[in-house]
C-alpha distance (Angstrom), angle and dihedral (degrees) to the residues before:
residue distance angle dihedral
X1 . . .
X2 3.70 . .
X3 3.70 95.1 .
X4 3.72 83.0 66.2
X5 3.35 100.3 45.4
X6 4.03 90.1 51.4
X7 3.63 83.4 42.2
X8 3.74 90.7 62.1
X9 3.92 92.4 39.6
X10 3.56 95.4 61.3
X11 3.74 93.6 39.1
X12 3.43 99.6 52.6
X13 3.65 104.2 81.1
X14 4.34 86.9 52.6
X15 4.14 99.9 53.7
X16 3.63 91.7 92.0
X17 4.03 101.1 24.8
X18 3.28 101.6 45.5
X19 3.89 126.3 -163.1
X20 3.42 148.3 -160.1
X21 3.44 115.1 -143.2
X22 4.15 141.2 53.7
X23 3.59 86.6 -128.8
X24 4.29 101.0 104.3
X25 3.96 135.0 97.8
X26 3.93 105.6 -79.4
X27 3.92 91.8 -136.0
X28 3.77 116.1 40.1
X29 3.47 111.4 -154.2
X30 4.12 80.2 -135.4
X31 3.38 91.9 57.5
X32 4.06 127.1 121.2
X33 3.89 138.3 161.2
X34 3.47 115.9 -94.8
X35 3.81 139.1 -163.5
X36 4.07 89.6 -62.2
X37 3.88 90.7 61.4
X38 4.25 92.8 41.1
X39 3.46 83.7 55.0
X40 3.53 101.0 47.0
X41 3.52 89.4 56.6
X42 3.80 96.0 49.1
X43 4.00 92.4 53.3
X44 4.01 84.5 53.3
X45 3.44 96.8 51.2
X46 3.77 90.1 46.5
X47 3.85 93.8 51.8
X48 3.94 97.2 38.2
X49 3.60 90.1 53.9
X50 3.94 105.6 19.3
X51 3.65 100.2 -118.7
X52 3.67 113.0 158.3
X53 3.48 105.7 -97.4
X54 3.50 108.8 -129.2
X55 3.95 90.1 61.4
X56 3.89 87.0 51.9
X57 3.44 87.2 58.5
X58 3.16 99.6 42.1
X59 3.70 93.2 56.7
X60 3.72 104.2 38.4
X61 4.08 88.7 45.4
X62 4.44 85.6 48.8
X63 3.68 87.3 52.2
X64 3.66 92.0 48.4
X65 4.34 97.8 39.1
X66 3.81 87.0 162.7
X67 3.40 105.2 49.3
X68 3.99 92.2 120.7
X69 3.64 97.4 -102.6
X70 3.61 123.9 -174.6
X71 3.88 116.1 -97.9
X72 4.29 97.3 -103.8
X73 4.26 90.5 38.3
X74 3.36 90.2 55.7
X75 4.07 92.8 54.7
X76 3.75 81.1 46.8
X77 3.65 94.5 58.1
X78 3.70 90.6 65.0
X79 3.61 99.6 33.4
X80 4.33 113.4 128.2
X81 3.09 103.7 -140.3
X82 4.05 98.5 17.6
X83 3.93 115.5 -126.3
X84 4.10 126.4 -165.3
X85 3.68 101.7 -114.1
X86 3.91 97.4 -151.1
X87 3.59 93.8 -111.1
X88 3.64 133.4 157.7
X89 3.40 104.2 -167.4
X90 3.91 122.2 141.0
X91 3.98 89.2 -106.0
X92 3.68 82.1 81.7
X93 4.13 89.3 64.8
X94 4.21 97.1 34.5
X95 3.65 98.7 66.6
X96 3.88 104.8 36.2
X97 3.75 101.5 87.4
X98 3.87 96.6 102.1
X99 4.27 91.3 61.6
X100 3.98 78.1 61.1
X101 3.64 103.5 46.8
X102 3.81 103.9 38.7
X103 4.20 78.5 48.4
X104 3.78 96.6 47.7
X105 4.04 87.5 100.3
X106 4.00 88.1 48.6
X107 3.80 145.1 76.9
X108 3.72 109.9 -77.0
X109 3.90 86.6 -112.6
X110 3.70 96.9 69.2
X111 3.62 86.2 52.8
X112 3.66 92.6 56.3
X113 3.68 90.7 45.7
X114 3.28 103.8 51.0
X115 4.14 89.0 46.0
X116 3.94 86.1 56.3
X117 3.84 87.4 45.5
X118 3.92 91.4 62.5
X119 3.57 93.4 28.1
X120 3.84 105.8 61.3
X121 3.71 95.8 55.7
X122 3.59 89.1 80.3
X123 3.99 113.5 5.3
X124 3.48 100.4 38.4
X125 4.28 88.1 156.7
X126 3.99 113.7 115.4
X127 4.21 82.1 -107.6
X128 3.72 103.0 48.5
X129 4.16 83.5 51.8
X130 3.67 97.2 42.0
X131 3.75 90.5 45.1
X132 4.10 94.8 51.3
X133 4.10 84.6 39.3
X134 4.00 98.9 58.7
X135 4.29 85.6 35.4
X136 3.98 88.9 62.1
X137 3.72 92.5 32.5
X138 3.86 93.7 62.4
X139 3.48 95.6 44.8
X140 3.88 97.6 49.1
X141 4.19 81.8 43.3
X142 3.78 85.2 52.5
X143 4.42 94.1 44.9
X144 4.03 82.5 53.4
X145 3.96 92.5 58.0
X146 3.88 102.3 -109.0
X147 3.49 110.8 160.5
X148 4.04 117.6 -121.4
X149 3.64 93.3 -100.7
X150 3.75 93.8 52.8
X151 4.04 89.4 44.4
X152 4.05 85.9 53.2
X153 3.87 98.6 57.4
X154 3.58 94.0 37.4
X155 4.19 94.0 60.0
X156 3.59 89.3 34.5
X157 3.91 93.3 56.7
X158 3.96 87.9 44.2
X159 3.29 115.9 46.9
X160 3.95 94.7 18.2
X161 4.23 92.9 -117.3
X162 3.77 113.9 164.5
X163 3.82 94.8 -124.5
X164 3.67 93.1 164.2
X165 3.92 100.3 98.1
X166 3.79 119.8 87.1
X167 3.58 121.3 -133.4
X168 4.14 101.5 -98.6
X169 3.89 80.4 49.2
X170 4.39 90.2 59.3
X171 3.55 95.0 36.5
X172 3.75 111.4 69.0
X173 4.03 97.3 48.0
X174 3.85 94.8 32.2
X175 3.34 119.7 127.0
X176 4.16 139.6 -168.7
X177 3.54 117.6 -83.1
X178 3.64 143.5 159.9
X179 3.84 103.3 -159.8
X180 4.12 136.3 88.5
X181 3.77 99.7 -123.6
X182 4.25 91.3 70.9
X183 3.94 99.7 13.9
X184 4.03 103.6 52.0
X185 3.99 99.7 49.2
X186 3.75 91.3 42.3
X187 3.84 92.8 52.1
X188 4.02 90.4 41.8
X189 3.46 75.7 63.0
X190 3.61 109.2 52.3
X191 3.96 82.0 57.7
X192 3.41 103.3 52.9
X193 3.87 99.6 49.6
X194 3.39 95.3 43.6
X195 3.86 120.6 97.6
X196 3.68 97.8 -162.5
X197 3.86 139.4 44.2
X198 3.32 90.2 -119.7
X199 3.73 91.7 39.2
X200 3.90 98.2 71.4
X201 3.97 87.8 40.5
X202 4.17 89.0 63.3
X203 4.44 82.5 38.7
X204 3.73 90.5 70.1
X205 2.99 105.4 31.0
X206 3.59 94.2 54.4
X207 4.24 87.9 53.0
X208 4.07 81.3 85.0
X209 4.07 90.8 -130.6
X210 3.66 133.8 110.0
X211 3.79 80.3 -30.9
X212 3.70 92.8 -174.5
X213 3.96 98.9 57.0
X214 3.74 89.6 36.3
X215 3.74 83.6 61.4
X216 3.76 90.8 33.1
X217 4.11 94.6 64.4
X218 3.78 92.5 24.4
X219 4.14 90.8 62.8
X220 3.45 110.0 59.3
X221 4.10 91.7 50.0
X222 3.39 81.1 54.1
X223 3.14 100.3 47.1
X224 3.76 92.2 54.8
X225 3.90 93.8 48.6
X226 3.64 99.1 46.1
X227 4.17 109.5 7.9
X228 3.75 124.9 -134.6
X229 3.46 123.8 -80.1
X230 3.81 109.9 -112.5
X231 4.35 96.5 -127.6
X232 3.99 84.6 53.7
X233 3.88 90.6 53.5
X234 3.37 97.4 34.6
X235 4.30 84.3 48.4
X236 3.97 90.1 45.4
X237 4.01 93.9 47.8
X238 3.75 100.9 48.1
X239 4.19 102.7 38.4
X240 3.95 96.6 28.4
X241 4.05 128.3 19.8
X242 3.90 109.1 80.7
X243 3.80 117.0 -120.7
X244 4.04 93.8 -96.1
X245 3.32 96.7 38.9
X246 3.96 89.3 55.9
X247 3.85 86.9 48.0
X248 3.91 93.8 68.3
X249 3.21 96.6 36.9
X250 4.32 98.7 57.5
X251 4.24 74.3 40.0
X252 3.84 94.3 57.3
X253 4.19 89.7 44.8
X254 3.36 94.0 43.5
X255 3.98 94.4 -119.1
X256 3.70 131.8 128.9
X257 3.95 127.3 -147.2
């Protein structure tokens, strides 16, 4: 969960000025968690302490009204009673790293489930499921000590990704996008050919996209294949994670402050 939120951090200050290279300062001093990270949170406290999802959400997201939602999750916020919108956006993918780390212990299939569980309150299509499903899948793949190769064939035999392009090969025609179909492979990706937490961080980011989702899914695989260096933590929890936010994550790892 943390490599997501750092994931978002760092990507934050490139979803509108995109760039093309893994040459930049890791933590921008303008840098700020965004709706990725709020959600995050929400789908933590929902699984920690079995609140229905969609009312996690709903009240992390109300807390947060400027957390640069997309157009239709931002009607959802306010929705009474909340509906799944069939979406397929990459939101779907961003904020589902808790289902894999409170299932890292567990069968695969109750990481699955309890992706789809958070997942279907909002993007209920085939692709927002899928997307969320092979996010969770490689990170509990990673947790069990499957090398990147192994992780690679196993998504791509799933969920039918093309995971056979490298990084420089993505980066010069890629393009902005919001949805699962051409943001979830790509940040699979940036994970497993990176050899370095922060590594796959500066990989999509550098794809010039929605740089802070990229980062977003691509952190917490990477942060089960490689861990997180303890001064970027430690730099990500005092200058950038909000108070709450930190709460449920130290909650979710078992740690205190």
């Amino acid at each position: 969960m943390i490599g997501a939120i750092i994931g978002d951090i760092v990507g934050s200050v490139y979803e509108w000025e995109w760039i093309k290279t893994k040459s930049f300062a890791f933590f921008n001093e303008s840098g700020f968690v965004t709706d990725d990270s709020v959600c995050t949170a929400a789908v933590a406290d929902a699984l920690l302490h079995e609140r229905p999802p969609e009312l996690a959400l709903q009240d992390w997201c109300r807390r947060y009204p400027d957390a640069s939602y997309g157009g239709h999750f931002r009607s959802w916020i306010w929705m009474d009673p909340p509906r799944p919108y069939n979406s397929f956006g990459n939101g779907a993918a961003m904020r589902v790293a808790p289902a894999a780390y409170l299932n890292r212990n567990a069968d695969l299939s109750a990481a699955l489930e309890a992706s789809d569980l958070v997942t279907a309150v909002t993007h209920d299509h085939p692709e927002g499921i899928k997307g969320a499903r092979a996010t969770v899948h490689a990170i509990w793949l990673a947790f069990q000590g499957a090398p990147a190769g192994g992780i690679r064939t196993a998504i791509a035999e799933a969920y039918d990704y093309d995971l056979t392009r490298s990084v420089d090969n993505i980066r010069p025609g890629y393009e902005f996008n919001e949805i699962c179909q051409t943001t979830v492979p790509e940040a699979i990706t940036c994970a497993l050919e990176s050899d370095s937490f922060e590594d796959a961080i500066r990989n999509a980011v550098s794809l010039g996209g929605d740089s802070d989702t990229l980062a977003a899914i691509a952190g917490p695989i990477a942060e089960a294949l490689h861990g997180i260096p303890t001064d970027i933590q430690a730099e990500a929890e005092t200058r950038f994670i909000p108070a709450d936010i930190l709460a449920v994550v130290r909650e979710l790892y078992g740690t205190s402050a």
